[in-house]
C-alpha positions in Angstrom: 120.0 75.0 123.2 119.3 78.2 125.0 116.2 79.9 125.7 114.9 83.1 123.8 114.8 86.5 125.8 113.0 89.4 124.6 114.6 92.0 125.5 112.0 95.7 125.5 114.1 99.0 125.8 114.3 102.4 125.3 116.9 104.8 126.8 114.2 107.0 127.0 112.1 106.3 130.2 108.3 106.8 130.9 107.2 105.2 127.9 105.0 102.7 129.8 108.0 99.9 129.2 107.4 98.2 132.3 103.3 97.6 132.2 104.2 96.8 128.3 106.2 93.5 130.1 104.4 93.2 132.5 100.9 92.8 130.5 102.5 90.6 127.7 104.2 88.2 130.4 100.2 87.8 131.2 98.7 87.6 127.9 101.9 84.9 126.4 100.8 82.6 129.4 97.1 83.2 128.6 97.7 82.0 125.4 99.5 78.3 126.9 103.3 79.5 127.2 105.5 79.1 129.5 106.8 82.6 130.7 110.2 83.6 132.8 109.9 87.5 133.3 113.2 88.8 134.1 113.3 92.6 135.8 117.0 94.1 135.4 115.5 97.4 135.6 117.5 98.6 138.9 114.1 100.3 139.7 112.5 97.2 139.7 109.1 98.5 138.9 108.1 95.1 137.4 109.0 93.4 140.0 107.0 95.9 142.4 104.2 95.6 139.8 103.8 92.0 140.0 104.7 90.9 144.1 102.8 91.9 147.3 104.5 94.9 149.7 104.9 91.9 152.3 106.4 89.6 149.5 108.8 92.3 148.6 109.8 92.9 151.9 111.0 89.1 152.6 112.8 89.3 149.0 114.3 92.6 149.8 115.0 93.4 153.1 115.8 89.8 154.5 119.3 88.2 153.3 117.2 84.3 152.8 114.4 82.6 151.2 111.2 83.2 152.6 110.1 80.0 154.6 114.3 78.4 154.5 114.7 76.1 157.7 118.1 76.8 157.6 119.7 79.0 160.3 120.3 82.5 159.6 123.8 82.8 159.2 125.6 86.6 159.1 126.5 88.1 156.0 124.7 84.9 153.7 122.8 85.7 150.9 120.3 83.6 149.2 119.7 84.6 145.1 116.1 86.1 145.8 116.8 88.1 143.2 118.8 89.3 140.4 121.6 91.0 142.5 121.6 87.7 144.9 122.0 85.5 142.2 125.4 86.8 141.1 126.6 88.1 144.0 128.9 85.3 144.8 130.5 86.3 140.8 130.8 89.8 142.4 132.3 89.1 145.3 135.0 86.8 143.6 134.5 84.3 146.1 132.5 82.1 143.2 130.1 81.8 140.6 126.4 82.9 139.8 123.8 80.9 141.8 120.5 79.5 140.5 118.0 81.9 141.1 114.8 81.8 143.1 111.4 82.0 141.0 108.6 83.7 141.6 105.5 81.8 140.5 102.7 83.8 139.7 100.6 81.4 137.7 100.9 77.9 136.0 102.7 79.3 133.3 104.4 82.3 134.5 107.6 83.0 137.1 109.9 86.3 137.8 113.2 86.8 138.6 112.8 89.8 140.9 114.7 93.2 140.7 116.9 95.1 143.0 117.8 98.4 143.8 121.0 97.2 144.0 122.0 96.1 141.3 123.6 99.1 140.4 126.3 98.3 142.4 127.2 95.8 139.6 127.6 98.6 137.0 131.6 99.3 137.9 132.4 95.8 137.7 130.7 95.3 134.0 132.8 98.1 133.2 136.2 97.0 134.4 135.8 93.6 132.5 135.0 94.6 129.0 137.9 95.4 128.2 139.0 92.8 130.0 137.3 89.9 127.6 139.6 91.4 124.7 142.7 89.4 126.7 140.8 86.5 127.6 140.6 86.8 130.9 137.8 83.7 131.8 136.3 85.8 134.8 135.7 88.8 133.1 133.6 86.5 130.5 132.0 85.2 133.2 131.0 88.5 134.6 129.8 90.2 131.5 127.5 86.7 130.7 126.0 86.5 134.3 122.9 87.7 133.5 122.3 85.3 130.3 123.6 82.5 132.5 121.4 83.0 135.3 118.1 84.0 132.8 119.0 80.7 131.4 119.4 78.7 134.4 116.0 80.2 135.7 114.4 79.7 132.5 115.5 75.7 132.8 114.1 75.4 135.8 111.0 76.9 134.6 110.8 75.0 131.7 110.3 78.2 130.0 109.4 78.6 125.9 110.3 82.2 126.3 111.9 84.8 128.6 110.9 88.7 128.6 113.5 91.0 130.1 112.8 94.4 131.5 115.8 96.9 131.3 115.9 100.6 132.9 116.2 103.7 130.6 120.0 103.9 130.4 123.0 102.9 128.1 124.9 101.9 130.7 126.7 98.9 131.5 124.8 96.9 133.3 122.3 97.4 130.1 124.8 96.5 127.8 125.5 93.2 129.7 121.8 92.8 129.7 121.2 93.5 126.0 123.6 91.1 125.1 121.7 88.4 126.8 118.7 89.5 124.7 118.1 87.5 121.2 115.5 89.8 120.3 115.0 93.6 120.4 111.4 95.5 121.0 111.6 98.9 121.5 108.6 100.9 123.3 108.1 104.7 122.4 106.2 107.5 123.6 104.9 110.1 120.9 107.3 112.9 121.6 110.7 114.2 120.7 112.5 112.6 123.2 111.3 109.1 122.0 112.3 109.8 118.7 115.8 111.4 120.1 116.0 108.1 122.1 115.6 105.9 118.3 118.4 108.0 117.1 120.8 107.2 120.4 119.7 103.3 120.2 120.4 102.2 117.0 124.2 102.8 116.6 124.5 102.1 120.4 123.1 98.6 119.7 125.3 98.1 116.3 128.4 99.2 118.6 127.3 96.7 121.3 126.8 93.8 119.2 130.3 94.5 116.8 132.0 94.8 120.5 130.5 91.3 122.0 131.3 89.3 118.5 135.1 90.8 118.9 135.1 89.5 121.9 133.3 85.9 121.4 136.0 85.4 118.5 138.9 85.5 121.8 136.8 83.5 123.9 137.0 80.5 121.4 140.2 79.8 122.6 139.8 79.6 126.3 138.5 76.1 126.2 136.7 77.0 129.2 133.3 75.1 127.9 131.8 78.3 129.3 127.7 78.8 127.5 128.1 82.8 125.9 125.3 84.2 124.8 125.4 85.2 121.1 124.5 88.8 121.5 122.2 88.9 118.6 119.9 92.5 119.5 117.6 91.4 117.0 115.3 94.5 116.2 111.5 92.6 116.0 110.0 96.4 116.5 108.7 99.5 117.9 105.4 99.7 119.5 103.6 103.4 120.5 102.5 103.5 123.7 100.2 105.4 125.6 99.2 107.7 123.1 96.6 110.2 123.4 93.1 109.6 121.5 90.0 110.9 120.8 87.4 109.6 118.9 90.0 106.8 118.1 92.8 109.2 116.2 95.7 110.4 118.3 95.5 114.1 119.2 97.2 117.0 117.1 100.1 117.2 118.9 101.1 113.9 119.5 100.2 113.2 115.5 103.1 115.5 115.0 105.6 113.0 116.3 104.1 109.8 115.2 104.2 110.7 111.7 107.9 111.3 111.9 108.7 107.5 113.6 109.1 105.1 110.7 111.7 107.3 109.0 113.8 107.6 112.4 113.4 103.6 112.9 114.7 102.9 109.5 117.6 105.0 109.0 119.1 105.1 112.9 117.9 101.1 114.0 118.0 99.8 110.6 120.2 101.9 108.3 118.1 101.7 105.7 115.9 104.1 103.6 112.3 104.4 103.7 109.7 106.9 102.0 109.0 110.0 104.1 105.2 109.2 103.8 105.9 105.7 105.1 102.7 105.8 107.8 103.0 103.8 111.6 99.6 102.2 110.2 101.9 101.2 107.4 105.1 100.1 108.9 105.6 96.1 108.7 108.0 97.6 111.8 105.4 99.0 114.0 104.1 96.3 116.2 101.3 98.0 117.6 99.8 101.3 118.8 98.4 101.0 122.7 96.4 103.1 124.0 96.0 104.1 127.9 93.4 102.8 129.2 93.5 105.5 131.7 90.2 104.1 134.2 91.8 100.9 134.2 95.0 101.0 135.2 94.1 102.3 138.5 91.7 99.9 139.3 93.9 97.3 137.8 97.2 98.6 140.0 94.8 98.2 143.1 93.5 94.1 142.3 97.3 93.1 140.9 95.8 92.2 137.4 96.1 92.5 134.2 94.2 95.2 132.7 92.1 92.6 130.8 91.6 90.0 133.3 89.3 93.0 135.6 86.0 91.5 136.3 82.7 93.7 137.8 83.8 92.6 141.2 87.2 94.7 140.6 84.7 97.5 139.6 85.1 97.1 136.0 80.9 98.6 135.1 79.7 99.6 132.3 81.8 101.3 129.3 84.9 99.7 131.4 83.7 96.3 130.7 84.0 97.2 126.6 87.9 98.7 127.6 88.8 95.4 128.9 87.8 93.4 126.0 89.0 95.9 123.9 92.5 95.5 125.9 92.5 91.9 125.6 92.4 91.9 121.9 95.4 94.5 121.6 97.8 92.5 124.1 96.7 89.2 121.9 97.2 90.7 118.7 100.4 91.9 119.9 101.8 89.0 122.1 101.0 86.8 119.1 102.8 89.2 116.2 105.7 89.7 118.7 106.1 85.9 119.2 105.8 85.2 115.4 108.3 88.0 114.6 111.0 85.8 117.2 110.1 82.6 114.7 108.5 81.1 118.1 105.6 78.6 118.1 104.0 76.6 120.5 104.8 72.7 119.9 
């Protein structure tokens, strides 16, 4: 039985994806699960967001795990992140390796990014096409991510995995989207968000029609190779970082947040929907966030959660009401996102 990921993309960056992961990975082990966070964002913004500069620079700039005995042998590479992890697959000289975790908490570990995991994008490519005459490597390649996601999440014991993907349609995306069960899709309140919604949906429906094609030819390889099924279950949209004042978004933002539900349903769900149909309304909207502008800042600066800041992080006055009042939106919404999935804590 495999592990759920979460998958939260948009092909339309600087919608506030990555501190959307980021804060939920927090709040789901706040709330007594077990947490894999998974950055396959090339950027690795999550993965900058969560580690120490000196952490990063044993993960990123030296080819072993931090604290090995072994001797430092040229040109070996231990998985300390993503890229490391399936290089071996890459190289043809082997498989994916098990990757090296993070722990950040009790409850919560990373599989960190790296810059270059680009390189990976021209091999995805070449295989696609590739699964279509059962070839058994170029299944393994286009499931490396699932398989190492899973292996991590294993050794984890992990109840749920959130995956962070970069603002492209490319494919290393597509490789990571079909690892993904489930589907949550962050958007700003502009026209590029909404231009993003009309790219995503038939992307995804070509994505998961082109994996199942391709699952139905790996039946026969007899391989006993684990495939993930490529579900891209949509759970929802959330709004993020939207403009307010006096707890109503401003004019101009209004403009494009009225005009959301009608653009999820027919492009992501290909159905119809009223054209009054409100985001307060939507059973598909799984939350509005605001910015919290004063504390992210502060937050950036102690590595925390907005909503675990204390006065000793400088979190006075009116700040102190903020981070309560971000506590209950990440609850609220780590709790609807994790019913939508049909998870529960046993």
């Amino acid at each position: 039985m495999s592990i759920p990921v979460i998958a939260f993309f948009n092909n339309k960056g600087g919608v506030g994806k990555t501190s959307l992961v980021y804060h939920l990975a927090w709040m789901m082990a706040d709330l007594g699960w077990r947490v894999l966070a998974a950055d396959l964002d090339p950027q690795s913004n999550l993965t900058a967001a969560l580690l120490d500069e000196e952490r990063l620079e044993d993960l990123l700039l030296e080819p072993y795990v931090a604290g090995s005995t072994a001797p430092r042998q040229p040109n070996t590479v231990r998985p300390t992140t993503i890229y490391g992890a399936i290089l071996p697959l890459k190289r043809g000289i082997g498989d994916i390796m098990e990757p090296v975790l993070e722990k950040l908490g009790d409850r919560l570990a990373l599989i960190p990014g790296d810059l270059t995991l680009s390189e990976f994008e021209d091999d995805l490519s070449q295989v696609w096409p590739k699964c279509l005459d059962q070839d058994e490597r170029a299944f393994r390649v286009i499931s490396a991510f699932w398989r190492v996601l899973q292996q991590g999440a294993e050794r984890h014991e992990a109840q749920v995995i959130l995956m962070d993907l970069g603002p492209n349609l490319g494919a290393v995306n597509r490789a990571a989207l079909i690892a993904a069960d489930h589907i949550v899709v962050p958007l700003g309140a502009d026209i590029f968000s909404l231009q993003g919604l009309r790219n995503l949906g038939p992307t995804l429906r070509h994505f998961r029609k082109g994996w199942r094609d391709r699952l139905v030819k790996a039946e026969s390889l007899g391989s006993g190779l684990r495939l993930p099924s490529g579900n891209m279950h949509s759970l929802g949209y959330i709004v993020m970082q939207h403009s307010v004042r006096q707890d109503r978004p401003v004019k101009a933002h209004d403009k494009w947040i009225r005009r959301i539900p009608q653009t999820y349903y027919e492009f992501v769900l290909q159905e119809s929907v009223a054209d009054n149909l409100t985001v307060a309304e939507d059973p598909h909207c799984l939350a509005t966030i605001k910015h919290f502008r004063s504390l992210m800042p502060m937050a950036q600066e102690v590595r925390k959660p907005v909503f675990h800041l204390k006065p000793a992080d400088g979190a006075l006055g009116s700040h102190i009401y903020a981070v309560r009042d971000a506590y209950v939106e990440f609850k609220q919404l780590a709790e609807k996102i994790l019913a939508k999935a049909g998870l529960v804590l046993p």
